[in-house]
PDB file as gemmi writes it, atoms N, CA and C in Angstrom:
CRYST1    1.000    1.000    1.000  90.00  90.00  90.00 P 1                      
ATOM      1  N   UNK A   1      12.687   3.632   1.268  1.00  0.00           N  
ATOM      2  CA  UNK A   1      11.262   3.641   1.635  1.00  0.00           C  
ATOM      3  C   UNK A   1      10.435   4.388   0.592  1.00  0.00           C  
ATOM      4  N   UNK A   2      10.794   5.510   0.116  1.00  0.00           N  
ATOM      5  CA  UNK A   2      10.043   5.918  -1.076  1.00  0.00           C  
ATOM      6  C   UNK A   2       9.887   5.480  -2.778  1.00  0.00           C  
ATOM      7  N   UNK A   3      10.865   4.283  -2.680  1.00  0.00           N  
ATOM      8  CA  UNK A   3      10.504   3.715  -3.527  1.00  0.00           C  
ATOM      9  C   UNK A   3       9.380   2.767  -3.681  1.00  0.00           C  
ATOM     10  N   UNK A   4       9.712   2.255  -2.371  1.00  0.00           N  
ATOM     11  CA  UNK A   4       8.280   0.857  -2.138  1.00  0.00           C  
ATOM     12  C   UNK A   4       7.081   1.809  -1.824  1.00  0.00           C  
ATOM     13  N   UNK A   5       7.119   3.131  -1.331  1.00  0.00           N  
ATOM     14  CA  UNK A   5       5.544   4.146  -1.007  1.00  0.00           C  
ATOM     15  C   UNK A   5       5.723   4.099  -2.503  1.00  0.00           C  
ATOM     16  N   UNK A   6       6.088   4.799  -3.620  1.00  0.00           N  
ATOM     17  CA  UNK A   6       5.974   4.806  -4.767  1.00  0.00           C  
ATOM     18  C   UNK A   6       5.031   3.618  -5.286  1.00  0.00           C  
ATOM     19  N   UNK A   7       5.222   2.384  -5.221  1.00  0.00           N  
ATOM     20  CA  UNK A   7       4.840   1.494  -6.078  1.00  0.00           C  
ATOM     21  C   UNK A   7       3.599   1.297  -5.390  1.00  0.00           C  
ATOM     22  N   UNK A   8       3.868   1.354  -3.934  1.00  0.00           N  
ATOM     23  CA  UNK A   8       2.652   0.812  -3.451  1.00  0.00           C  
ATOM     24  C   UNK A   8       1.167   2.089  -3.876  1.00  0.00           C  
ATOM     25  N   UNK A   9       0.927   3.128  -3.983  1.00  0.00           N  
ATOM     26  CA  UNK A   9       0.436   4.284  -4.503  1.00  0.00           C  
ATOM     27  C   UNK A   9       0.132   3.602  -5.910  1.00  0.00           C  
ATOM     28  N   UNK A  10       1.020   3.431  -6.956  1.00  0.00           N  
ATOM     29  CA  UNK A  10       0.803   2.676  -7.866  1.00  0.00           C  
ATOM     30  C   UNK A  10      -0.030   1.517  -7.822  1.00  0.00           C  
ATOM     31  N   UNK A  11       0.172   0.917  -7.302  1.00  0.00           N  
ATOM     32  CA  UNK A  11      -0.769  -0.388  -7.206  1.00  0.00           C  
ATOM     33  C   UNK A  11      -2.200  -0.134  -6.477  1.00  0.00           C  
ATOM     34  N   UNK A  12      -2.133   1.197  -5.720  1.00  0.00           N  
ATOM     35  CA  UNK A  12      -3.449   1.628  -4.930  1.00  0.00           C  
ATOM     36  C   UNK A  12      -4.413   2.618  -6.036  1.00  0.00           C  
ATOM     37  N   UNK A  13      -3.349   2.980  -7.291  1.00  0.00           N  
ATOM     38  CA  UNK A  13      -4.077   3.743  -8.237  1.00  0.00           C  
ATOM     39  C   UNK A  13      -4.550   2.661  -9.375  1.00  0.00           C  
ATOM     40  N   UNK A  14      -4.144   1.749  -9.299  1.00  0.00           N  
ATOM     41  CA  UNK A  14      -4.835   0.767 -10.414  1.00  0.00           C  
ATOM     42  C   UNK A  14      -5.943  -0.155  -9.869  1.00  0.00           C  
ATOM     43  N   UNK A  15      -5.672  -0.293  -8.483  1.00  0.00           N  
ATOM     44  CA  UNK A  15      -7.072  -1.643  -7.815  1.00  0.00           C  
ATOM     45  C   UNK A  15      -8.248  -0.176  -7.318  1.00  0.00           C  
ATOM     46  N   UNK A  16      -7.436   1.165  -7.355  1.00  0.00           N  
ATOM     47  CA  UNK A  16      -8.108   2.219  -6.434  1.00  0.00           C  
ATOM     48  C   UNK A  16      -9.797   2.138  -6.412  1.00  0.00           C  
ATOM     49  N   UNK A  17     -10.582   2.212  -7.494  1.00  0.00           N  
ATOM     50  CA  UNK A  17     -12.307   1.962  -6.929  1.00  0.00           C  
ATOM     51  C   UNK A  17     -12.328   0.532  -6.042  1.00  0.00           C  
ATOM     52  N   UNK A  18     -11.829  -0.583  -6.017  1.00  0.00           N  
ATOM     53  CA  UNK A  18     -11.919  -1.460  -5.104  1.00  0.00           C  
ATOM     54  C   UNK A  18     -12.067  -1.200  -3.550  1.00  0.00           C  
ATOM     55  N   UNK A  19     -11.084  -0.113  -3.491  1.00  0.00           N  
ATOM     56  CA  UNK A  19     -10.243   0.198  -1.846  1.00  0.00           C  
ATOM     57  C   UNK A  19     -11.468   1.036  -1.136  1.00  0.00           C  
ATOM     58  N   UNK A  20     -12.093   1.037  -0.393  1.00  0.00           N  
ATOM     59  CA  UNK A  20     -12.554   1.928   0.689  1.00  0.00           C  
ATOM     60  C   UNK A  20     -11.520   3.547   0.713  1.00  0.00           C  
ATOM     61  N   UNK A  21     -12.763   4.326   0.676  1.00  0.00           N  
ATOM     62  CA  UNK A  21     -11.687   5.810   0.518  1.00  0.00           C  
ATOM     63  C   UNK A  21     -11.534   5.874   1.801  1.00  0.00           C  
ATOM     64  N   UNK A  22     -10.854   6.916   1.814  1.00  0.00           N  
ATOM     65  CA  UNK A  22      -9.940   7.091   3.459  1.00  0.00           C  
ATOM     66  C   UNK A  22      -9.161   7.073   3.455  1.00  0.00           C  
ATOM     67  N   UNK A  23      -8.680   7.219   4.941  1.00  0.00           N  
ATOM     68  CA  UNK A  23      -7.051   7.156   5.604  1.00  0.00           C  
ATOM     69  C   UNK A  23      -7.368   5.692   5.451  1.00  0.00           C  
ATOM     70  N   UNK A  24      -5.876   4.946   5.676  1.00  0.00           N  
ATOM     71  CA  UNK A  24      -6.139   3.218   5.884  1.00  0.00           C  
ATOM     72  C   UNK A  24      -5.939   3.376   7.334  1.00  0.00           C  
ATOM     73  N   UNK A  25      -6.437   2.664   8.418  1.00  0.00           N  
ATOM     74  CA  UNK A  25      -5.936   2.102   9.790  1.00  0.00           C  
ATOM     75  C   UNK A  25      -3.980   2.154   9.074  1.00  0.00           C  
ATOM     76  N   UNK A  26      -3.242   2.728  10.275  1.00  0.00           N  
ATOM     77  CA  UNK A  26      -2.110   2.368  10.716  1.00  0.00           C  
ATOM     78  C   UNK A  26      -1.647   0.862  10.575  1.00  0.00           C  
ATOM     79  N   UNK A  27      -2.290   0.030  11.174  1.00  0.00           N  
ATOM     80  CA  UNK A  27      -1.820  -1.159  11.453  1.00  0.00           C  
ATOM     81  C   UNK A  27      -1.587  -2.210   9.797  1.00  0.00           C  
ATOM     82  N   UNK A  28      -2.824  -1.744   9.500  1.00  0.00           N  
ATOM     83  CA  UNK A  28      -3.544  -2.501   8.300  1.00  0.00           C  
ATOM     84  C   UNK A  28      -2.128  -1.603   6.763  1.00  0.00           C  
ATOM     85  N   UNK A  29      -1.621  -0.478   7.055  1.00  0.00           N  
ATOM     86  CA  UNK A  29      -0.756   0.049   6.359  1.00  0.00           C  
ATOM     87  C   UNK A  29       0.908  -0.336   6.626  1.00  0.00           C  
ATOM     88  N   UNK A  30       1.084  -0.572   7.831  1.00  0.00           N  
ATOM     89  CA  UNK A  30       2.332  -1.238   7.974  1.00  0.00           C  
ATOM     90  C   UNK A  30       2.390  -3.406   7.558  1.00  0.00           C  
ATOM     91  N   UNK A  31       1.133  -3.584   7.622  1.00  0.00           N  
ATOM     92  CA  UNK A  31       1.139  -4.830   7.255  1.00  0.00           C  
ATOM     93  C   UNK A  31       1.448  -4.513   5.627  1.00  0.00           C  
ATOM     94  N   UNK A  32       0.806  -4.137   5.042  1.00  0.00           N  
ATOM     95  CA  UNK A  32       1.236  -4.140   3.440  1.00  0.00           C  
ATOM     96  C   UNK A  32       2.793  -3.748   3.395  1.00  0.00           C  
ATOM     97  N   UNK A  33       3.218  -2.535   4.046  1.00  0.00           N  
ATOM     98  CA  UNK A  33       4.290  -2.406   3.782  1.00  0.00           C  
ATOM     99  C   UNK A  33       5.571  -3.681   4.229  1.00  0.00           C  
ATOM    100  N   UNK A  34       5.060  -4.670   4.760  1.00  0.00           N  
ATOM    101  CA  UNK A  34       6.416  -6.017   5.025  1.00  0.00           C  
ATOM    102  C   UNK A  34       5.756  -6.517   4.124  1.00  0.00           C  
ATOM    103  N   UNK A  35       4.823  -6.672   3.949  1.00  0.00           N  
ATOM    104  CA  UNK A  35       4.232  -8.100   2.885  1.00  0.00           C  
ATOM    105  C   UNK A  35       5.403  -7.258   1.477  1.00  0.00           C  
ATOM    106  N   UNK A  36       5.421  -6.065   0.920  1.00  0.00           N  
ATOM    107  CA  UNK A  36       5.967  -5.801  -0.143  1.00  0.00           C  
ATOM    108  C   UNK A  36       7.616  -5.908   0.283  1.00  0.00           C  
ATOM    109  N   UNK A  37       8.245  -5.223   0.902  1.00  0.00           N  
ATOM    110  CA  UNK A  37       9.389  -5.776   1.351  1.00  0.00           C  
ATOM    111  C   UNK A  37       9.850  -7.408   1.629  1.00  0.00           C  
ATOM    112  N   UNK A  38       8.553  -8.143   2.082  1.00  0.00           N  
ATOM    113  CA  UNK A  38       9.174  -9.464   1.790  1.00  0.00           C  
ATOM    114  C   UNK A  38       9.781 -10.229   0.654  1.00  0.00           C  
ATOM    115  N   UNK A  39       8.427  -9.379   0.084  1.00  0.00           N  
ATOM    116  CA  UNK A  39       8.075  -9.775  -1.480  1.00  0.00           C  
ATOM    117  C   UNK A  39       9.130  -9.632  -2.410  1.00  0.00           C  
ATOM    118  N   UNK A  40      10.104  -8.736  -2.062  1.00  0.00           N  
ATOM    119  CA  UNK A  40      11.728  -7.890  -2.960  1.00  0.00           C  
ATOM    120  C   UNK A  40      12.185  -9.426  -2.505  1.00  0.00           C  
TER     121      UNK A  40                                                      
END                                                                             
């Protein structure tokens, strides 16, 4: 799991002015996390 938080952080530091600052919603944070696990 801390590899895929790793990358995903990565990828949130390169699109990062795009993103709304904040916490993300829960829900909306476990969806990214299968979409990237699918994605392996």
């Amino acid at each position: 799991m801390d590899l895929i938080e790793g990358r995903l952080s990565a990828l949130s530091r390169r699109t990062g002015p795009a993103l709304p600052k904040g916490p993300m919603p829960a829900g909306a944070k476990m969806k990214g996390m299968q979409r990237t696990i699918r994605r392996r």
